[in-house]
N, C-alpha and C positions, 0 to 999 in steps of 0.2 A: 504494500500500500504506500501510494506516493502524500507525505503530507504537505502541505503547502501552509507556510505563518496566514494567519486571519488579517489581510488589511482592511479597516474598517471603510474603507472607499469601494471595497469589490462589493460591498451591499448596500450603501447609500440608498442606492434607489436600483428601480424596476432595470434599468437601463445598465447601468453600473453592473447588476447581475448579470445582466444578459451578456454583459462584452465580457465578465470573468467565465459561462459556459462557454464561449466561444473559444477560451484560449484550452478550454477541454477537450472540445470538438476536433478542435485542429491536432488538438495529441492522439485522437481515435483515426481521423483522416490518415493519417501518418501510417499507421500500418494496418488499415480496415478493421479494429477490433473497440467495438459500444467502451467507453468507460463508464462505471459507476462513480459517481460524485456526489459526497458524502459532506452536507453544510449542516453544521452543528452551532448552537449559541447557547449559555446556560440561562437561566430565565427564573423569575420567583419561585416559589414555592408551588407546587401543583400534585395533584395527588392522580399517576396516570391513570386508575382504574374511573376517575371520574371524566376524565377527560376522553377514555373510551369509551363509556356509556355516553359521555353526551354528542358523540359524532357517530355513534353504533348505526352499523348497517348491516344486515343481514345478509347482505350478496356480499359485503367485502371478508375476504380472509385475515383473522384477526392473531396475535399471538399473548400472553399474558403471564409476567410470573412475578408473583410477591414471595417475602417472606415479613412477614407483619411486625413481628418480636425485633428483626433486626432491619429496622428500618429501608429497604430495599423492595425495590418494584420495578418493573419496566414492561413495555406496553407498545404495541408497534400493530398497524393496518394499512391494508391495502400492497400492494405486490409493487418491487423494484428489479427483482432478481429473483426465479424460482426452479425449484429441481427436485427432481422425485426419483426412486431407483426402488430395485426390489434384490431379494437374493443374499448370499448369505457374505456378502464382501460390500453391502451396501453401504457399511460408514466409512469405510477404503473409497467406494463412488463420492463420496460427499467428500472427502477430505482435499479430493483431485480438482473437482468442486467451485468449493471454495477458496483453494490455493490460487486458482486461473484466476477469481474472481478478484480475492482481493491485489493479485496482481495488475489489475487493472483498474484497480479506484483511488480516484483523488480525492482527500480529504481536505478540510479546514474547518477549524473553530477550534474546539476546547477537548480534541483527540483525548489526551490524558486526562481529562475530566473521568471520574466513578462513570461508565457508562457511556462513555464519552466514542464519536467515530460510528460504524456501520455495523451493526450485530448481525449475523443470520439467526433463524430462529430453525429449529427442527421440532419435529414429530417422530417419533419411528416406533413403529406398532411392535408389538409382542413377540409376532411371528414375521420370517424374514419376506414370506409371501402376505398377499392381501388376500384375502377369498372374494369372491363376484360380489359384488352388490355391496362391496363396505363403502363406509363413509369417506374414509382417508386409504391412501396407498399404504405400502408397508413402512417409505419413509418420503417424507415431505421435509422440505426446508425453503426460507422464502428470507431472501433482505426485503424491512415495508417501503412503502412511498415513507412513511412518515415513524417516526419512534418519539417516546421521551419516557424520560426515566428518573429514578430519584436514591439517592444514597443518602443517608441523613439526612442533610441542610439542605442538599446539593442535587438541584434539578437539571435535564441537558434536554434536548427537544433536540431533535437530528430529521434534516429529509431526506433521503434519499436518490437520486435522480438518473436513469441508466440515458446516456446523452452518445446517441448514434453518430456517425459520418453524417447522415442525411436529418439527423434531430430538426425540428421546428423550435428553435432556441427561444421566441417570443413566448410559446406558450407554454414552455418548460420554465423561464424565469417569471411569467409573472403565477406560476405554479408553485414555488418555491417562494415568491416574495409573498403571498397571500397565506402561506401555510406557515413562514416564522411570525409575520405580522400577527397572527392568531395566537399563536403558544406564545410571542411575547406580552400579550396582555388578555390574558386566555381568562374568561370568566364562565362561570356554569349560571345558566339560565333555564327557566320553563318547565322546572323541576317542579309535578305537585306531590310535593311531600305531605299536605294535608289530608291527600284523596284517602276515604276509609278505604282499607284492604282487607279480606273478609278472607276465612284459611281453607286451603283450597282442599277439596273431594275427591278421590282416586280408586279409579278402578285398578286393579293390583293382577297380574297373570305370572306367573315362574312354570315353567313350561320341564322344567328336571327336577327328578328327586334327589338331592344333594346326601342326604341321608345316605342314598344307597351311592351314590359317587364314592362318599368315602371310606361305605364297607368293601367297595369293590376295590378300593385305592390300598386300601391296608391288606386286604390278599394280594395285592401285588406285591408289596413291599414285602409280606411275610414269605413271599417264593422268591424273594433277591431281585427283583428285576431293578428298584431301586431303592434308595433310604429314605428319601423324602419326596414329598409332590406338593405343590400348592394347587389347590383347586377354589375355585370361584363361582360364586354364585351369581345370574344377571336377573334381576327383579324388574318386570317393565310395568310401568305405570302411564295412564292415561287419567291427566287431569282435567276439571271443568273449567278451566282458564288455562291462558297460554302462558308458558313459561319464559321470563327474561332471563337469559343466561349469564348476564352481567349482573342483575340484581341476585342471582340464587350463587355466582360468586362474593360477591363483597360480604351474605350471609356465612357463606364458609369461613372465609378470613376474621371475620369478626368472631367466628365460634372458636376456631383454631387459632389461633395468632403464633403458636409456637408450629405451625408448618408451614408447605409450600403451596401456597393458593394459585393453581393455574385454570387459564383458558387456549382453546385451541381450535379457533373457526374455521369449515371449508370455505365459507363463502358459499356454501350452500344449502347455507340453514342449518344446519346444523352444527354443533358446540359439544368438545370435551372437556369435561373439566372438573377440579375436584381439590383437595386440602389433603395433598399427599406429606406424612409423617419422613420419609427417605429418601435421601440422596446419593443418586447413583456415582455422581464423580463430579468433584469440582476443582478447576486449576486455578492457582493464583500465584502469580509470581514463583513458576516452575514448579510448586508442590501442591499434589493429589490429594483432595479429601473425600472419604466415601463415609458410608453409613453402612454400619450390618446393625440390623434392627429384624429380631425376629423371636418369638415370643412372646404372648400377649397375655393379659388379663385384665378382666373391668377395673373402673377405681372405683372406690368406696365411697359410701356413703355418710359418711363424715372420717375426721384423721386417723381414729385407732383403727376403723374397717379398714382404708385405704391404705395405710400403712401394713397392716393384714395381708391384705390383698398383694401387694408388693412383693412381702416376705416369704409368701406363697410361691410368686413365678418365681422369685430370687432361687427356692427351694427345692424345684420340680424339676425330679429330674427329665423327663420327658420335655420341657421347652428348653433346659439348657443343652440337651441333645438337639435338638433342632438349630438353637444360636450357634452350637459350635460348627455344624455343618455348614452352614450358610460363613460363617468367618474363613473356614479351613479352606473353600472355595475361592473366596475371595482375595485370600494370600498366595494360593496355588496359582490362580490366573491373573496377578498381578506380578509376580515374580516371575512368569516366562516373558515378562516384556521388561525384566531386568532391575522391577522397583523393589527395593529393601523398603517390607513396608514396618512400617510402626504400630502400636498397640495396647492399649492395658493389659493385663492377665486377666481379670476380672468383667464384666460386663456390668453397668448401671442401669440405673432404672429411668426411662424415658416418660414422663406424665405427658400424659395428653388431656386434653379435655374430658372424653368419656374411654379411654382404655393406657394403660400401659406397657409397654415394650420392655424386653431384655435389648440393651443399647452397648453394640461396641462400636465408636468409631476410628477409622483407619487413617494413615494419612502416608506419603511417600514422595521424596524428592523426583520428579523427573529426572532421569536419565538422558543425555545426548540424542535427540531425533526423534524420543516418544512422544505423543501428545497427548491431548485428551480424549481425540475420538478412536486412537488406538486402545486405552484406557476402557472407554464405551464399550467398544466392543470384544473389548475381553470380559468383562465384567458382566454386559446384559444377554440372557436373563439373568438375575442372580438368584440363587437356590430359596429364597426369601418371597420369591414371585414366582421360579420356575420349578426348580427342585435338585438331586443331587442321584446319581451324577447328572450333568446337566440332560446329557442328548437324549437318554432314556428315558427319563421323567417329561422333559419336553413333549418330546415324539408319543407319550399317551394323555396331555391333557385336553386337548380337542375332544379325543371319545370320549372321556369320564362327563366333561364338563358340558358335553350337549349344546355349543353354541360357539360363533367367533368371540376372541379378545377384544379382536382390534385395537386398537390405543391403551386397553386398559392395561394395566403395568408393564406398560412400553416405559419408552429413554423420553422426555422431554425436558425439551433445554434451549441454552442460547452461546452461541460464540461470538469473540472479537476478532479482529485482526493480530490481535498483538499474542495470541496464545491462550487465552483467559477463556473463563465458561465455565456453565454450571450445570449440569444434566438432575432432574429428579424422575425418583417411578414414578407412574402415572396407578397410583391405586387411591383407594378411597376415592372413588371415578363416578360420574355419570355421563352418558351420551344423552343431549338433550337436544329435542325439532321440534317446537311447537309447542301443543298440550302433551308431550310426549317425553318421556324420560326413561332411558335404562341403567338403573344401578348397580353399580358391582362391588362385592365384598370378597374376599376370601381367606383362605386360613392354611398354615401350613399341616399338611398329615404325616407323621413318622410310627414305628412299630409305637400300637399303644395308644393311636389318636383312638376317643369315641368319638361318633358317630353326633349324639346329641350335644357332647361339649362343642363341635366343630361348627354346630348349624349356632349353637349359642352364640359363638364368635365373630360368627358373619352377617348376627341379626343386630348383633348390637353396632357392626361395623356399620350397616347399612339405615341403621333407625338413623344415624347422626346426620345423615347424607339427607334421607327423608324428611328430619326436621327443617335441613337449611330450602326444598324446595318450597316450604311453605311461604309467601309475601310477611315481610316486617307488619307488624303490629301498630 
């Protein structure tokens, strides 16, 4: 990525922009090949999930990831750059990618700003294929027209603009001057927050008996075929009002604030998205951070139950066998890519709002040439979502589970130019169109799981999901 210093004459005005696309243009003429150019300015305070709701379109492709607790969000629509791939080398496709890509974008503004420069955003579904009729491909990634984003204090608004040989440079700049113009003095309007919201009614269908998934799941494991599986439950719901998928996000975040509140629009109506507890792989300044989170139990109902309750998964051995597999995995296919990872001995206790996690997190310096979507795909699925050994466990949850994933504890995330990015699973999910909603829970099964603890786990996963489809109060 080529950066160029910000002079504040190349944006004066409508004109001024136009003559600094042209000095872009002429760099793409030069060897026939579009530049992406990438105008950044940092701007007040602004909170992106409201400033996507308030320019939300249902035909535009959307991207979205908070984490609430730690100040962080960013937020991006509409298409600059986009590419989809399937197969089992599909983040190898993206990485080739994206390398072309940002070898061909000019920046300028506040690159080194938190968030700062041109993100892609990705989607990559479960399985490396998509089956007919899904929502999304197996892997989607898209730079938007437009981003902005927020680290603490510190807001960025970025547009993005892919500026051809042949570009119409007039209405690419005053495209560009109309969309900083806005984020630089962006206000939210027309909001009626007074209007009563009445709690919506649902017709409820689950089409498998999970029940017997996982009696059937556990005669596998007891004939060796593998040690663990995660299986999933998809609950579809049809409401008597239409569902906003940005307001049944911002409910997430507000319930969870200690996870990853995301959204994922085709642009075709339809919306993934959910308040996922783990992160699959994030780099910062060359070092890897992941999450093994795998063993669960409710929290209690005041501090002596909850601490109870705690003491309990801390205790069992049957989840700390499951945490250990999903860890021993995680080290195993981090170290064929050469990382000395790091680690407690011990695993902590992860609170959430309504359940608790056995929590180890991992972390490891890059190595010379590794990245993070080399990282990605060692790593997903991870035994935590998929199972152990990986290909075995993989290769029978389609039959068990009676339904596609698709996106549901898939990789989603976002990268920069400079190496950085953050990937989370996509579980604690719903696909939502309309009046129409499918929720997904699931639970890991190892020698020993029951059958009714299992359904227990995945009803309480999916009540919290349920509550947030309901309209604010």
């Amino acid at each position: 990525m080529k950066v160029l210093p910000l002079q504040p004459a190349d944006h004066a005005s409508p004109e001024a922009l136009q003559a600094f696309l042209a000095q872009c243009q002429a760099a793409a003429q030069r060897d026939g090949r579009e530049r992406l150019v990438s105008i950044g300015i940092t701007v007040d305070a602004l909170d992106p999930l409201a400033v996507l709701e308030a320019i939300y379109e249902p035909g535009h492709p959307h991207f979205y990831a908070e984490h609430p607790s730690n100040a962080t969000a960013i937020a991006g629509a509409e298409i600059a750059a986009h590419f989809t791939a399937e197969g089992a080398d599909r983040f190898a496709q993206l990485q080739r990618w994206t390398d072309d890509l940002f070898d061909r974008t000019i920046a300028v503004g506040p690159v080194d700003a938190p968030f700062g420069g041109p993100h892609v955003f990705v989607a990559a579904a479960f399985g490396d294929q998509a089956e007919a009729g899904e929502p999304f491909p197996s892997l989607t990634a898209f730079v938007p027209r437009w981003q902005v984003a927020r680290a603490g204090a510190v807001t960025t608004a970025v547009a993005n603009v892919p500026v051809a040989p042949d570009a119409d440079l007039a209405a690419l700049s005053e495209r560009v001057w109309r969309a900083h113009a806005r984020f630089g003095a962006f206000s939210i309007a027309g909001a009626d927050a007074a209007a009563p919201r009445e709690p919506r009614h649902w017709t409820r269908c689950e089409s498998t008996d999970y029940r017997s998934a996982v009696s059937a799941a556990v005669e596998r494991i007891n004939a060796g075929e593998f040690q663990k599986i995660v299986l999933a439950r998809a609950l579809d719901l049809q409401a008597d009002t239409a569902l906003h998928p940005l307001q049944v996000l911002d409910s997430l975040r507000q319930r969870f604030p200690d996870c990853f509140a995301f959204s994922v629009a085709n642009g075709k109506g339809q919306s993934f998205i959910g308040a996922s507890p783990e992160r699959l792989g994030r780099v910062s300044q060359g070092v890897l951070e992941a999450d093994v989170l795998a063993g669960t139990i409710r929290r209690g109902r005041g501090a002596m139950d909850d601490a109870a309750a705690g003491a309990s998964l801390m205790a069992s051995e049957k989840d700390r066998h499951e945490h250990q597999v999903v860890l021993d995995s995680v080290k195993r296919r981090l170290e064929t890519l050469g990382l000395a990872v790091e680690h407690a001995t011990e695993p902590v206790l992860r609170k959430l709002a309504n359940v608790q996690h056995l929590h180890t997190p991992v972390r490891a310096r890059l190595p010379e040439g590794v990245r993070l979507l080399d990282a990605v795909a060692q790593l997903h699925p991870t035994p935590a979502v998929g199972g152990s050994p990986r290909e075995a466990a993989v290769a029978a949850i389609r039959d068990l589970e009676g339904f596609p994933r698709g996106l549901y504890a898939g990789a989603i995330g976002w990268m920069n130019a400079k190496g950085g990015g953050e990937f989370l699973v996509g579980i604690r999910s719903a696909l939502v169109e309309g009046d129409r909603a499918r929720l997904y829970s699931g639970a890991g099964i190892v020698a020993g799981s029951e059958p009714d603890k299992e359904f227990a786990e995945t009803e309480l996963k999916a009540q919290a999901l349920l509550n947030a489809l309901q309209p604010p109060q």
